[in-house]
Predicted model as a PDB file, atoms N, CA, C, CB and O in Angstrom, pLDDT in the B-factor column:
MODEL        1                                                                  
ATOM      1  N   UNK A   1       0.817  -1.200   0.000  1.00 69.00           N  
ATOM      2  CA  UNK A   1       0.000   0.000   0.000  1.00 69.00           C  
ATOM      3  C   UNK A   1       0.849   1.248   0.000  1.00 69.00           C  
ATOM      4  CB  UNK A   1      -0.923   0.007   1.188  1.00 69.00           C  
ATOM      5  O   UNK A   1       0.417   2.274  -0.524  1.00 69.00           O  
ATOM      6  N   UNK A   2       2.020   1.203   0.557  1.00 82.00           N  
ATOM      7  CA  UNK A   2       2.750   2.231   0.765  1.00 82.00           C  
ATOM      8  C   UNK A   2       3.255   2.732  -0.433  1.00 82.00           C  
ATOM      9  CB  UNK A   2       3.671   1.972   1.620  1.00 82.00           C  
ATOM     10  O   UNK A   2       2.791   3.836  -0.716  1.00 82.00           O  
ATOM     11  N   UNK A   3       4.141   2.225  -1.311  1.00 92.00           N  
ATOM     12  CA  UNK A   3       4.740   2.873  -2.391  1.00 92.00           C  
ATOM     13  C   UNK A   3       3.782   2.714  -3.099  1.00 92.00           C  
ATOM     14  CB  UNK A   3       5.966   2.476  -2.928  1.00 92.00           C  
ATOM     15  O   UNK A   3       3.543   3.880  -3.413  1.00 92.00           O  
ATOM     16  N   UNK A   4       2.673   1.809  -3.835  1.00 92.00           N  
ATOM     17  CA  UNK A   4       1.744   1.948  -4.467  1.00 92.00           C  
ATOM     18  C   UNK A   4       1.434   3.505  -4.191  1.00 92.00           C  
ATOM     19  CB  UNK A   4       0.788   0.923  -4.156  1.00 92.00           C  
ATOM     20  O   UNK A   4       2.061   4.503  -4.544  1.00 92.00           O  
ATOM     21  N   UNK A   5       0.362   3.380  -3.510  1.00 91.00           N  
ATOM     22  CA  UNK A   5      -0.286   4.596  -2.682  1.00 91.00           C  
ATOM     23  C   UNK A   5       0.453   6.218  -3.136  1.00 91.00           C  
ATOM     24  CB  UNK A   5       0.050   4.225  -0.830  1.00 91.00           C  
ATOM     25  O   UNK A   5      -0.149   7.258  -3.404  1.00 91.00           O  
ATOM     26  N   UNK A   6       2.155   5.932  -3.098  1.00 93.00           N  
ATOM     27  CA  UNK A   6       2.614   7.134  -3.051  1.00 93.00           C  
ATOM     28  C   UNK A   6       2.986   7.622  -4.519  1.00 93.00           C  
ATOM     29  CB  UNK A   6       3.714   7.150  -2.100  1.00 93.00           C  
ATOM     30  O   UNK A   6       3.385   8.766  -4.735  1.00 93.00           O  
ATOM     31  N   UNK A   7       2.791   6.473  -5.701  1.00 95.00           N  
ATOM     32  CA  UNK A   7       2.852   6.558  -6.966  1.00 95.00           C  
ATOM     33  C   UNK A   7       1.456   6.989  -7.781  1.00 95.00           C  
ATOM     34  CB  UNK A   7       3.363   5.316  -7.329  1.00 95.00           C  
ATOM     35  O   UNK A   7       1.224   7.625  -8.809  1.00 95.00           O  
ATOM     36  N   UNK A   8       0.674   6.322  -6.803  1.00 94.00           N  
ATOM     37  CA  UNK A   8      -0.795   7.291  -7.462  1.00 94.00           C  
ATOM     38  C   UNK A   8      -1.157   8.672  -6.781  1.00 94.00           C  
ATOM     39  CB  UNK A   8      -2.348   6.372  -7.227  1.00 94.00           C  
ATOM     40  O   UNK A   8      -2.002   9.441  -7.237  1.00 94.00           O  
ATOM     41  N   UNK A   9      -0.384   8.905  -5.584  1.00 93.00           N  
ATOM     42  CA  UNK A   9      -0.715  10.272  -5.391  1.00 93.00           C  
ATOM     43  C   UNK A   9       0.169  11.250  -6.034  1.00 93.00           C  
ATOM     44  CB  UNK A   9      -0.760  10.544  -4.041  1.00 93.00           C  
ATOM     45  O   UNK A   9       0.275  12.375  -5.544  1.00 93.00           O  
ATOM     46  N   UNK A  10       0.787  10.928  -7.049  1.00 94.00           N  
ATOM     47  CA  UNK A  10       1.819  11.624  -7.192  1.00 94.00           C  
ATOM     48  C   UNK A  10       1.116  11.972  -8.249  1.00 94.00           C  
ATOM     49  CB  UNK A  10       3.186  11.137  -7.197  1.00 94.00           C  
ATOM     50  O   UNK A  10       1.789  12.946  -8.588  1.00 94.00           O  
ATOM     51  N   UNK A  11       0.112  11.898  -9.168  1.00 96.00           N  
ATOM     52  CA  UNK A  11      -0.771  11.576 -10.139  1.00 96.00           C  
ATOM     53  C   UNK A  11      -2.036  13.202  -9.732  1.00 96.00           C  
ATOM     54  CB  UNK A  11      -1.433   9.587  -9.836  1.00 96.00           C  
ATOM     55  O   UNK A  11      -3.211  13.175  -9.366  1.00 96.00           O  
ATOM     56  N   UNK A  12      -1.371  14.076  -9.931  1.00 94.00           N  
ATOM     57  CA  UNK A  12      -1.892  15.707  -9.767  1.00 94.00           C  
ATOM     58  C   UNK A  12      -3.964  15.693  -9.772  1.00 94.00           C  
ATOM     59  CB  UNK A  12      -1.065  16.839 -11.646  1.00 94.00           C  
ATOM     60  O   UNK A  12      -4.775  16.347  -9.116  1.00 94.00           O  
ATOM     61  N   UNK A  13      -4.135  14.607 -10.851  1.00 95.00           N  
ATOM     62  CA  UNK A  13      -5.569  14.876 -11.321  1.00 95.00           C  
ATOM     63  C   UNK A  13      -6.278  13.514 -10.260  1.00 95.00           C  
ATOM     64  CB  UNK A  13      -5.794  14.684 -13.411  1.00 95.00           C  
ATOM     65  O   UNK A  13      -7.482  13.256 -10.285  1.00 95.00           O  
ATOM     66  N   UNK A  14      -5.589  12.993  -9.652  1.00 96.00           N  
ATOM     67  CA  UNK A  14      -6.569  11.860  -8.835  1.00 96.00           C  
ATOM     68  C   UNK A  14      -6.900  12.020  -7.144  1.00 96.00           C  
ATOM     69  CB  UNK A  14      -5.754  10.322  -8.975  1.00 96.00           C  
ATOM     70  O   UNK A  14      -6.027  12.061  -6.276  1.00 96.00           O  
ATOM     71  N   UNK A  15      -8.087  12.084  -6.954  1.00 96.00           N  
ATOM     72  CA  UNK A  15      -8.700  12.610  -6.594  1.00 96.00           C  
ATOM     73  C   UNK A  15      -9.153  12.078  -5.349  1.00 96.00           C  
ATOM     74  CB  UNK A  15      -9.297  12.846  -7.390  1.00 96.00           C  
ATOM     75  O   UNK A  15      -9.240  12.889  -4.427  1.00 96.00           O  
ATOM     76  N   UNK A  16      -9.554  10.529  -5.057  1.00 96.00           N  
ATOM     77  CA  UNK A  16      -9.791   9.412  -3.953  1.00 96.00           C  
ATOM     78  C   UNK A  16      -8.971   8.414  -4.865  1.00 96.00           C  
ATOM     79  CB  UNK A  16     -11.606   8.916  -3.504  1.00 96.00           C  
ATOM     80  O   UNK A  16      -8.903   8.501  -6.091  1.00 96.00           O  
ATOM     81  N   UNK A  17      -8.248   7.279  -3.942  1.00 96.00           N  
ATOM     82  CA  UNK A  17      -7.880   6.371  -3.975  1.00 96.00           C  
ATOM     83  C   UNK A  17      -8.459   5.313  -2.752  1.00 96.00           C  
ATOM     84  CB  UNK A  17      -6.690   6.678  -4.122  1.00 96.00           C  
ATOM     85  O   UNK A  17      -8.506   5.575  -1.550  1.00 96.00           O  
ATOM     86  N   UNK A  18      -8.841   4.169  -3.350  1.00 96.00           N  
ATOM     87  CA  UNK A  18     -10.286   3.122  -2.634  1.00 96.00           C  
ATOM     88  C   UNK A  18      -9.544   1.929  -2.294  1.00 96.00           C  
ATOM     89  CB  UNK A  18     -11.799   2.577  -3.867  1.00 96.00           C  
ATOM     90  O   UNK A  18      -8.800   1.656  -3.236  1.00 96.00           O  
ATOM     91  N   UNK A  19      -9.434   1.098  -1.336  1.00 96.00           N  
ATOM     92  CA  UNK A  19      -9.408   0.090  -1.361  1.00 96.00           C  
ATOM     93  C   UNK A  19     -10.698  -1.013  -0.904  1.00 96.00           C  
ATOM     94  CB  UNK A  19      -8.409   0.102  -0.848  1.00 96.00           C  
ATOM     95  O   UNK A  19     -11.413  -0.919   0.094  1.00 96.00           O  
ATOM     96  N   UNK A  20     -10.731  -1.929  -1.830  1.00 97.00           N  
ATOM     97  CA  UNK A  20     -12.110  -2.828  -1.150  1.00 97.00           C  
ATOM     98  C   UNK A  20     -11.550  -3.612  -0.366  1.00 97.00           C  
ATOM     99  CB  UNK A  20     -13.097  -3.767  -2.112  1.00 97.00           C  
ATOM    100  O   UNK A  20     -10.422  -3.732  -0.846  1.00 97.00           O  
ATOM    101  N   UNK A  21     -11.616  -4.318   0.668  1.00 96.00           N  
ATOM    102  CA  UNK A  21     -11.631  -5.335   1.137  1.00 96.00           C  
ATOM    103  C   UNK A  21     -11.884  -6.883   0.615  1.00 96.00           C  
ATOM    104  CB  UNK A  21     -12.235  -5.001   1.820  1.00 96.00           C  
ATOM    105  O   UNK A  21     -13.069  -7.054   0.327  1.00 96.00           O  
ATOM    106  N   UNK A  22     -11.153  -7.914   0.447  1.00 94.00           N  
ATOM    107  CA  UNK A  22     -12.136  -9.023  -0.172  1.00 94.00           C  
ATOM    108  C   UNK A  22     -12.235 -10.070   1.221  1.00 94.00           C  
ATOM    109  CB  UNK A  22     -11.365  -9.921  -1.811  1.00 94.00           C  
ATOM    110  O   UNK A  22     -12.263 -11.202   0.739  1.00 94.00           O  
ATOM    111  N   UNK A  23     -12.275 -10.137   2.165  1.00 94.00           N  
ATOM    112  CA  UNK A  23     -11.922 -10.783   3.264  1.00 94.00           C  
ATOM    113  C   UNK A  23     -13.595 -11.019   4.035  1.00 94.00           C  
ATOM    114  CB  UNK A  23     -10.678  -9.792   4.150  1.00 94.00           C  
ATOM    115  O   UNK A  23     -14.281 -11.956   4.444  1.00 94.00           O  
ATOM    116  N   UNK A  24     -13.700  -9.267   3.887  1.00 96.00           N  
ATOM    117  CA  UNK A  24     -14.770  -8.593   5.049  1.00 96.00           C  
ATOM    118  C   UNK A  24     -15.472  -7.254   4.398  1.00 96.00           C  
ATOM    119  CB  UNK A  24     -13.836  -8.053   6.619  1.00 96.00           C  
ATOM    120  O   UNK A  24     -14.920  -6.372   3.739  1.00 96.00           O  
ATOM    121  N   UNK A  25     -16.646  -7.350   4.722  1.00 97.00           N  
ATOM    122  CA  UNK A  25     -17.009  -5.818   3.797  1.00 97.00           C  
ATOM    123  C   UNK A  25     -16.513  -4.852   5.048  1.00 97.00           C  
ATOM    124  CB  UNK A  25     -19.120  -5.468   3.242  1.00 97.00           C  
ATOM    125  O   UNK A  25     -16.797  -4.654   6.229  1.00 97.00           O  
ATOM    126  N   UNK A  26     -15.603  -4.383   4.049  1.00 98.00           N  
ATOM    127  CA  UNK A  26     -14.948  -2.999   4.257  1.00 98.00           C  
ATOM    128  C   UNK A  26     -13.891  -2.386   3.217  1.00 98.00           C  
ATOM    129  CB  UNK A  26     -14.235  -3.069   5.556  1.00 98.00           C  
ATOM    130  O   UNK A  26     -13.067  -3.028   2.565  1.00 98.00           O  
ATOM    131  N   UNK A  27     -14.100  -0.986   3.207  1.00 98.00           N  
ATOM    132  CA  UNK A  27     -13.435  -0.058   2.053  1.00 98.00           C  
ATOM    133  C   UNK A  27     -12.651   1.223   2.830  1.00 98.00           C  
ATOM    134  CB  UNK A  27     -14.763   0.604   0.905  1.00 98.00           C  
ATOM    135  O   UNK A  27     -13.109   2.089   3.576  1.00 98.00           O  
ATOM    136  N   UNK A  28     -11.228   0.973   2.324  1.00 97.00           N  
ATOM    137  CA  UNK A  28     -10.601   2.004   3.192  1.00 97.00           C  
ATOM    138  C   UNK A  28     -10.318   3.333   1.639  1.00 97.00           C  
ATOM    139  CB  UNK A  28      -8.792   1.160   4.209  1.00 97.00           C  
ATOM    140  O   UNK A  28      -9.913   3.193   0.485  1.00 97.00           O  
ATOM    141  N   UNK A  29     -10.764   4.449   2.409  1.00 97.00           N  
ATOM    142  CA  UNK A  29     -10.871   5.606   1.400  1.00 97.00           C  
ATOM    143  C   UNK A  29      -9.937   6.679   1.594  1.00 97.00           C  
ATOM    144  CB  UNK A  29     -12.197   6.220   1.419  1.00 97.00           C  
ATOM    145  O   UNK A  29     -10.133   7.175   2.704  1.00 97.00           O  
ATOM    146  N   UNK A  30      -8.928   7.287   0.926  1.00 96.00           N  
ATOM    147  CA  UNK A  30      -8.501   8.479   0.886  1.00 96.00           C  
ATOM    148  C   UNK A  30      -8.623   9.311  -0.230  1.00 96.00           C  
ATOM    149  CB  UNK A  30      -7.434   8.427   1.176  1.00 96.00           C  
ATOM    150  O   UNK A  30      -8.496   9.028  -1.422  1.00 96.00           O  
ATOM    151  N   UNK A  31      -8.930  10.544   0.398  1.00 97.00           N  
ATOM    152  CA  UNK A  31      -9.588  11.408  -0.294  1.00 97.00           C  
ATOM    153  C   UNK A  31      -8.617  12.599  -0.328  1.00 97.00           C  
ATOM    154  CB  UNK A  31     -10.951  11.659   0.277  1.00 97.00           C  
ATOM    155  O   UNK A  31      -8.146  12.959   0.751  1.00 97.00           O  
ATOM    156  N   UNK A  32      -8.131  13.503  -1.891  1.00 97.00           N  
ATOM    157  CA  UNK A  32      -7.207  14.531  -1.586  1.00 97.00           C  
ATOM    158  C   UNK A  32      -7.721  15.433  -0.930  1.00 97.00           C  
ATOM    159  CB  UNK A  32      -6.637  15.072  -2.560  1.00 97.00           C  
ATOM    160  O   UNK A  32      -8.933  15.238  -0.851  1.00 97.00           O  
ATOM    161  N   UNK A  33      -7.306  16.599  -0.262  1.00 95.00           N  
ATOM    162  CA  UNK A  33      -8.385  17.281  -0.053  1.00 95.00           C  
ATOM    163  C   UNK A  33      -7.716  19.121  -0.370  1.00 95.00           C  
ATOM    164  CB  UNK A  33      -9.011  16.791   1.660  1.00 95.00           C  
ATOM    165  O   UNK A  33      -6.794  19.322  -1.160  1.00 95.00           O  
ATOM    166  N   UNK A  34      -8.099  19.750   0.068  1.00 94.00           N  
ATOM    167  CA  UNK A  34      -7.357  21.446  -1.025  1.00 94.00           C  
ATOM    168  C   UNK A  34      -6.197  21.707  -0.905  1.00 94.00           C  
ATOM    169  CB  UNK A  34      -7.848  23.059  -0.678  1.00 94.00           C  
ATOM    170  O   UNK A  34      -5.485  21.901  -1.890  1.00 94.00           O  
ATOM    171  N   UNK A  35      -5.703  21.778   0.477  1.00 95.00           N  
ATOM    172  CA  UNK A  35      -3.938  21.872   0.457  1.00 95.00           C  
ATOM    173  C   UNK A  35      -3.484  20.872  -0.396  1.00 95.00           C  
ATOM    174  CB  UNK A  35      -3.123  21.595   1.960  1.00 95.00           C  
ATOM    175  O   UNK A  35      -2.550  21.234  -1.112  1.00 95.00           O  
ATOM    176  N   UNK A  36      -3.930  19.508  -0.566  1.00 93.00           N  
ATOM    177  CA  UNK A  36      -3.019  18.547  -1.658  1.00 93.00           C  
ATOM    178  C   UNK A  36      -3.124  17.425  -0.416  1.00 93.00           C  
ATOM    179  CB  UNK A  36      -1.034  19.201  -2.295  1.00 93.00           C  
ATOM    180  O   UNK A  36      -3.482  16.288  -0.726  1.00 93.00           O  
ATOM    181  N   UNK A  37      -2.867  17.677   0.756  1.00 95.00           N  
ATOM    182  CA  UNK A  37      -2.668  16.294   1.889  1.00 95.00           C  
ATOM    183  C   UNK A  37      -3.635  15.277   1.460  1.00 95.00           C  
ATOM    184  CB  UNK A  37      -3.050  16.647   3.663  1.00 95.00           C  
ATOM    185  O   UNK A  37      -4.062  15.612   0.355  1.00 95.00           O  
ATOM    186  N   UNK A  38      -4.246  14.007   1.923  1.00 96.00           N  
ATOM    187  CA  UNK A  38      -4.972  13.036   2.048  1.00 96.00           C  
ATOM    188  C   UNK A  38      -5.945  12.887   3.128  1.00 96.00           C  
ATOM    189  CB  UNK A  38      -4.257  12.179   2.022  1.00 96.00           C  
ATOM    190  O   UNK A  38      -5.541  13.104   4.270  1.00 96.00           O  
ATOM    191  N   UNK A  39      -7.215  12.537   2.939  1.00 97.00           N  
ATOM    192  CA  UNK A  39      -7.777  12.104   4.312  1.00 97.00           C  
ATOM    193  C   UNK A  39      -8.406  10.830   4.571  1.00 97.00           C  
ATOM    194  CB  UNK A  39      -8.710  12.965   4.694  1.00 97.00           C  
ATOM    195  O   UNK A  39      -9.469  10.435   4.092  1.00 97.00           O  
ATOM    196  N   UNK A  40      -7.767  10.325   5.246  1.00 97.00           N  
ATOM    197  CA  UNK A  40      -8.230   8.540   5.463  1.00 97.00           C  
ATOM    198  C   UNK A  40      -9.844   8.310   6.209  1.00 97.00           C  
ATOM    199  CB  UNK A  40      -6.874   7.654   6.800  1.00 97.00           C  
ATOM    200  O   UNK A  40     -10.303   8.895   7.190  1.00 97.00           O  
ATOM    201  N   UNK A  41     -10.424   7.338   5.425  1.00 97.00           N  
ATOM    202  CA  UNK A  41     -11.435   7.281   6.103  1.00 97.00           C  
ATOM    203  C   UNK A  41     -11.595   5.798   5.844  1.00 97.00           C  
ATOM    204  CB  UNK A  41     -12.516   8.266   5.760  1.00 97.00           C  
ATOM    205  O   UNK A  41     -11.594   5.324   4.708  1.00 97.00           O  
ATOM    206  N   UNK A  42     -11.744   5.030   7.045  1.00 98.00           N  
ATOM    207  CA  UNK A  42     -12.279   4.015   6.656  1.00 98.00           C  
ATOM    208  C   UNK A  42     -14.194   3.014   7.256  1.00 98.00           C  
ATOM    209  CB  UNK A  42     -10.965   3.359   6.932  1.00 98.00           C  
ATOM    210  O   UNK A  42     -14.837   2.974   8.305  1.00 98.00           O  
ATOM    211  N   UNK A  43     -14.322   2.575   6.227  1.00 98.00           N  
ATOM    212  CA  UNK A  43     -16.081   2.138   5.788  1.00 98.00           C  
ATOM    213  C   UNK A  43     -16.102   0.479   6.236  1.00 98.00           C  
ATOM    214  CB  UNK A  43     -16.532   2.323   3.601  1.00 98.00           C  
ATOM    215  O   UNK A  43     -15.827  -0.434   5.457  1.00 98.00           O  
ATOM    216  N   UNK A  44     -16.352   0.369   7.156  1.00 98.00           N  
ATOM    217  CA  UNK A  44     -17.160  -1.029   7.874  1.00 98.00           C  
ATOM    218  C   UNK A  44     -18.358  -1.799   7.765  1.00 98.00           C  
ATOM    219  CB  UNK A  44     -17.382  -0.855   8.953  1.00 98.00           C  
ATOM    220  O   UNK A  44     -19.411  -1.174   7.638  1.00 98.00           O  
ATOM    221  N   UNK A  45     -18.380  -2.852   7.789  1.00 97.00           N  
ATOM    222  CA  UNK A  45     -20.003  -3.341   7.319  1.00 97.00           C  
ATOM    223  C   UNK A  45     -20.709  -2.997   6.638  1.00 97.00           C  
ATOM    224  CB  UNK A  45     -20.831  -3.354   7.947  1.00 97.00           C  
ATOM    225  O   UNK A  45     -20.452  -2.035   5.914  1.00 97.00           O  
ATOM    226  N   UNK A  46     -22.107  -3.761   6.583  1.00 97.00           N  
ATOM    227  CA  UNK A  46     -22.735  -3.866   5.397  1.00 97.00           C  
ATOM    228  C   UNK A  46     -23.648  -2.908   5.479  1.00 97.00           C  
ATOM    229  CB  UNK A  46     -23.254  -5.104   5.085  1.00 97.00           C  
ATOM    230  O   UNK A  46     -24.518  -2.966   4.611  1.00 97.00           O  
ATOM    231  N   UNK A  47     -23.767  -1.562   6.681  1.00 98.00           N  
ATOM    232  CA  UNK A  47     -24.632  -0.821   7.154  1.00 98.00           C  
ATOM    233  C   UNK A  47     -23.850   0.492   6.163  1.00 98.00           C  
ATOM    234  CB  UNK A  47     -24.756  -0.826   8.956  1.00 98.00           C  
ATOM    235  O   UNK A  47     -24.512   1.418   5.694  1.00 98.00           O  
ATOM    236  N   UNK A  48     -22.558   0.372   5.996  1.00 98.00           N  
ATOM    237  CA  UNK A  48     -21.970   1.428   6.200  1.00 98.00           C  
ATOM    238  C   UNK A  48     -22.067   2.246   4.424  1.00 98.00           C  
ATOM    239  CB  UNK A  48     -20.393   0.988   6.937  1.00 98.00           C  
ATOM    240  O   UNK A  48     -22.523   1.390   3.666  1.00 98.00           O  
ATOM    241  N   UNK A  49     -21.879   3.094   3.930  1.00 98.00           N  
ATOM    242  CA  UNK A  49     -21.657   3.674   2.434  1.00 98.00           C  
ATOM    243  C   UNK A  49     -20.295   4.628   2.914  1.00 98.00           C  
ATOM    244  CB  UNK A  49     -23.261   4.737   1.661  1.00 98.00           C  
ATOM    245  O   UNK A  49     -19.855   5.038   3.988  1.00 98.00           O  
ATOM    246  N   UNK A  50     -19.831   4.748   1.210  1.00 98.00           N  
ATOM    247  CA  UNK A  50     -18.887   5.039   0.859  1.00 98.00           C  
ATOM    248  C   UNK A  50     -19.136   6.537  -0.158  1.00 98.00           C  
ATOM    249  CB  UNK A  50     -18.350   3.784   0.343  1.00 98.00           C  
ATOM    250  O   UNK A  50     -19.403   6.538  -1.360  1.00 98.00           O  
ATOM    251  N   UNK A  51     -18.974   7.627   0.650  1.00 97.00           N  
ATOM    252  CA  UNK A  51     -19.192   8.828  -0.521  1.00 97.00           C  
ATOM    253  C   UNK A  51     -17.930   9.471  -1.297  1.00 97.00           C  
ATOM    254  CB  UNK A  51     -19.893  10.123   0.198  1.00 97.00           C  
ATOM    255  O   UNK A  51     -16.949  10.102  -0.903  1.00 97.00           O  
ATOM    256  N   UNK A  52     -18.283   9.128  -2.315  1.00 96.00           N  
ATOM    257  CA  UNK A  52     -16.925   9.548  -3.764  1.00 96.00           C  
ATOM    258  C   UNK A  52     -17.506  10.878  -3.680  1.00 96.00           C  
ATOM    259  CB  UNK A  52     -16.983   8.643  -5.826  1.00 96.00           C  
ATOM    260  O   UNK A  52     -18.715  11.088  -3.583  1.00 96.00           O  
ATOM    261  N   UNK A  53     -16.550  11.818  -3.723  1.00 92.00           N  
ATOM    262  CA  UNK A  53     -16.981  13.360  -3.323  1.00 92.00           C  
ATOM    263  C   UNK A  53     -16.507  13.718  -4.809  1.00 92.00           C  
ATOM    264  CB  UNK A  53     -16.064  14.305  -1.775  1.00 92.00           C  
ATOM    265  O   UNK A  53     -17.097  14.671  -5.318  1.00 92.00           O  
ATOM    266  N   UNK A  54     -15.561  13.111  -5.545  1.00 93.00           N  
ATOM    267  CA  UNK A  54     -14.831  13.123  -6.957  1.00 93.00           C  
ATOM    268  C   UNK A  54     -16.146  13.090  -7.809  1.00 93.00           C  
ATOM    269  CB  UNK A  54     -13.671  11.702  -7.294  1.00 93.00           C  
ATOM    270  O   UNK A  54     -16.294  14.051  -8.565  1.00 93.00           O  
ATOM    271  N   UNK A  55     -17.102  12.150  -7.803  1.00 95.00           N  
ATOM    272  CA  UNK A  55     -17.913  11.933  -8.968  1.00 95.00           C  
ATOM    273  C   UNK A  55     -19.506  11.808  -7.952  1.00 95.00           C  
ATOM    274  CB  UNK A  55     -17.298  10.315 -10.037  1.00 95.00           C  
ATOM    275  O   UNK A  55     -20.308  10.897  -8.154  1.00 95.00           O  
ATOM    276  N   UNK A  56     -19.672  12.632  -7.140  1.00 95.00           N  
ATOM    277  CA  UNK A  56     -21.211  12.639  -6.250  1.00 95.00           C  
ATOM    278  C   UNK A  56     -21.587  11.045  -6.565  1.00 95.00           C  
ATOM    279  CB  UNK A  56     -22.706  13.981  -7.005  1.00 95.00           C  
ATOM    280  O   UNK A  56     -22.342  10.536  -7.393  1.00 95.00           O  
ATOM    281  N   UNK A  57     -20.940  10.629  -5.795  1.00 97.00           N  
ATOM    282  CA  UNK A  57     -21.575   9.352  -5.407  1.00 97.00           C  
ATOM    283  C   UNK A  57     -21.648   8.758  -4.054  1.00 97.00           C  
ATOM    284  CB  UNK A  57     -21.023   8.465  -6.083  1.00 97.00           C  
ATOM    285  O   UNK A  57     -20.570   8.541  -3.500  1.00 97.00           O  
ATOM    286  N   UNK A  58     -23.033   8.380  -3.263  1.00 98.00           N  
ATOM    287  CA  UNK A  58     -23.062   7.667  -2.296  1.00 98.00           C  
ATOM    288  C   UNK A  58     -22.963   5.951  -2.578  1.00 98.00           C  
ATOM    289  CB  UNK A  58     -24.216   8.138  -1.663  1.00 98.00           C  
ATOM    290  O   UNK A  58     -23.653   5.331  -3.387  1.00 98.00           O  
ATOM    291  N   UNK A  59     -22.303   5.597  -2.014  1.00 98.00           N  
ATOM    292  CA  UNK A  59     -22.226   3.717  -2.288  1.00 98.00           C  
ATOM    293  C   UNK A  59     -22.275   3.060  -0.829  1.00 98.00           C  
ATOM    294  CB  UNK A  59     -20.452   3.062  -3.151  1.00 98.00           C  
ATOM    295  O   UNK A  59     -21.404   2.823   0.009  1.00 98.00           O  
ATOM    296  N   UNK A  60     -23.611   2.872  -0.877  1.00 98.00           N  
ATOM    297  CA  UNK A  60     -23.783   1.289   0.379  1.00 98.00           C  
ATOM    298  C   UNK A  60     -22.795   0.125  -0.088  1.00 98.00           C  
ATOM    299  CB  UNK A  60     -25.698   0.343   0.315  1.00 98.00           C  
ATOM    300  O   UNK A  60     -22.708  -0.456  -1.170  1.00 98.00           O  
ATOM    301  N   UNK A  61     -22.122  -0.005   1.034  1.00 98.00           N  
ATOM    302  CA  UNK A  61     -21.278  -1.450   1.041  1.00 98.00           C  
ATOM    303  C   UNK A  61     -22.027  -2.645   0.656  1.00 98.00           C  
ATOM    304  CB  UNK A  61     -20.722  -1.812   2.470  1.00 98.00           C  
ATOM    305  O   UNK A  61     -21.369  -3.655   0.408  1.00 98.00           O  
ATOM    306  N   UNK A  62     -23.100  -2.680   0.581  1.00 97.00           N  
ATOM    307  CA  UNK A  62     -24.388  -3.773   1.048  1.00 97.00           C  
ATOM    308  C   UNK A  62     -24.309  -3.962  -0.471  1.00 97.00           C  
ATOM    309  CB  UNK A  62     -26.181  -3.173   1.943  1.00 97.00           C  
ATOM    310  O   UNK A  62     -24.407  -5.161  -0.733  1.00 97.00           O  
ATOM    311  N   UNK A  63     -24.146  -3.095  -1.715  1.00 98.00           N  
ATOM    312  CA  UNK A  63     -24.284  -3.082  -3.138  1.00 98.00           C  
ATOM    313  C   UNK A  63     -23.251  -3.424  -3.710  1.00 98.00           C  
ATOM    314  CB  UNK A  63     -24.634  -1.988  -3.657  1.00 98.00           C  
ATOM    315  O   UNK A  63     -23.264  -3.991  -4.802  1.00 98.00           O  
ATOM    316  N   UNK A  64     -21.747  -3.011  -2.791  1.00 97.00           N  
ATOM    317  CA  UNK A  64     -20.663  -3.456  -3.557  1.00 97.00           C  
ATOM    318  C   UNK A  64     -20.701  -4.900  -3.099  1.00 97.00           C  
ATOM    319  CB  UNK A  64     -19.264  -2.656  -3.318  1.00 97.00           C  
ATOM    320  O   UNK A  64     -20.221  -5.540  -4.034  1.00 97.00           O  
ATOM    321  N   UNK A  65     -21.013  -5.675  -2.183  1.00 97.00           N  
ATOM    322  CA  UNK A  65     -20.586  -6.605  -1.670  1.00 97.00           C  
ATOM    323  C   UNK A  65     -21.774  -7.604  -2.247  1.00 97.00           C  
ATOM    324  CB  UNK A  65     -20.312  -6.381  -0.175  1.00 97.00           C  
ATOM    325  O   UNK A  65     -21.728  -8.832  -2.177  1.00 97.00           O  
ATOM    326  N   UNK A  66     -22.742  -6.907  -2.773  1.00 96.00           N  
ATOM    327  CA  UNK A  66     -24.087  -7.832  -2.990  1.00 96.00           C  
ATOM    328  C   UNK A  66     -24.286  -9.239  -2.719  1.00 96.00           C  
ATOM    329  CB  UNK A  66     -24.420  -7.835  -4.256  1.00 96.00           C  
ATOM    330  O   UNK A  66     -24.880  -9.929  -1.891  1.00 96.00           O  
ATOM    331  N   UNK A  67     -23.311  -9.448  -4.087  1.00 95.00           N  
ATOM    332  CA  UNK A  67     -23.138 -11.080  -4.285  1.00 95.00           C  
ATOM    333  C   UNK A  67     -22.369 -11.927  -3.870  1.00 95.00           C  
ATOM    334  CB  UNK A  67     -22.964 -11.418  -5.267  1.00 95.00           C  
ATOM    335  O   UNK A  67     -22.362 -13.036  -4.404  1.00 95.00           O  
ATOM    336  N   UNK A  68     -21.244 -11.532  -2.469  1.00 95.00           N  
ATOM    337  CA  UNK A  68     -20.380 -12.097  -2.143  1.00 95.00           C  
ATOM    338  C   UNK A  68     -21.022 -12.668  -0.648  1.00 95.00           C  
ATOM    339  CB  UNK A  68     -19.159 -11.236  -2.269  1.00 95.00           C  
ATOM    340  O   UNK A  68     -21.711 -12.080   0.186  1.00 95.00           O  
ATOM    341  N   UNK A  69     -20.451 -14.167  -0.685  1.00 93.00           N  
ATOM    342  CA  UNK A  69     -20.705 -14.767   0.805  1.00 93.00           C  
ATOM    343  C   UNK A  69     -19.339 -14.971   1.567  1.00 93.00           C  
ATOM    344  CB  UNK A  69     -21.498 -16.296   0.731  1.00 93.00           C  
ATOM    345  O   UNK A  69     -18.449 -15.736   1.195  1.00 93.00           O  
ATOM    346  N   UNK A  70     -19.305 -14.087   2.809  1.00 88.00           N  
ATOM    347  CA  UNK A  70     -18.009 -14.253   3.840  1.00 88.00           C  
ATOM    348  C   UNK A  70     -18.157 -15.884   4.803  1.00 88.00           C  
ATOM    349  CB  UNK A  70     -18.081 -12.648   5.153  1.00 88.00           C  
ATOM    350  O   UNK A  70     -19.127 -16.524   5.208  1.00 88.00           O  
ATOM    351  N   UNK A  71     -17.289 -16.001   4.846  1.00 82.00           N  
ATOM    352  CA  UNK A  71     -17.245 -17.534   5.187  1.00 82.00           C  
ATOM    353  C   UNK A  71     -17.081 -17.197   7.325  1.00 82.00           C  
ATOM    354  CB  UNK A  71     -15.332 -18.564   4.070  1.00 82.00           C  
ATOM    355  O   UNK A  71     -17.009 -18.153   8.097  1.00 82.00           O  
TER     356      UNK A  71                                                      
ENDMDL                                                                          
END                                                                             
């Protein structure tokens, strides 16, 4: 995650960088924000949504995860 992470922020026009979880529903989110820094947020369970502030989108976890069964 680390050097990944620091090769797409280096990337002027991107905006959130997402990770899904495949384990457990959960999505860890950073978001640029006006100075240029990052802000981490991370999205738990199947209660929880995910807002892309980049493209106005709210996303329930419950939709990304629809079709998946956790063991």
């Amino acid at each position: 995650r680390g050097r990944k992470f620091d090769q797409y922020a280096s990337i002027s026009s991107l905006q959130e960088y997402v990770l899904v979880s495949q384990d457990q529903p959960g999505v860890q989110q950073y978001q640029r924000v006006p100075d240029g820094s990052w802000r981490y947020r991370s999205h738990t369970g199947l209660d929880a949504s995910v807002d892309f502030a980049s493209i106005t989108v709210l996303l329930p976890l419950a939709d990304i995860y629809e079709e998946v069964a956790f063991s």
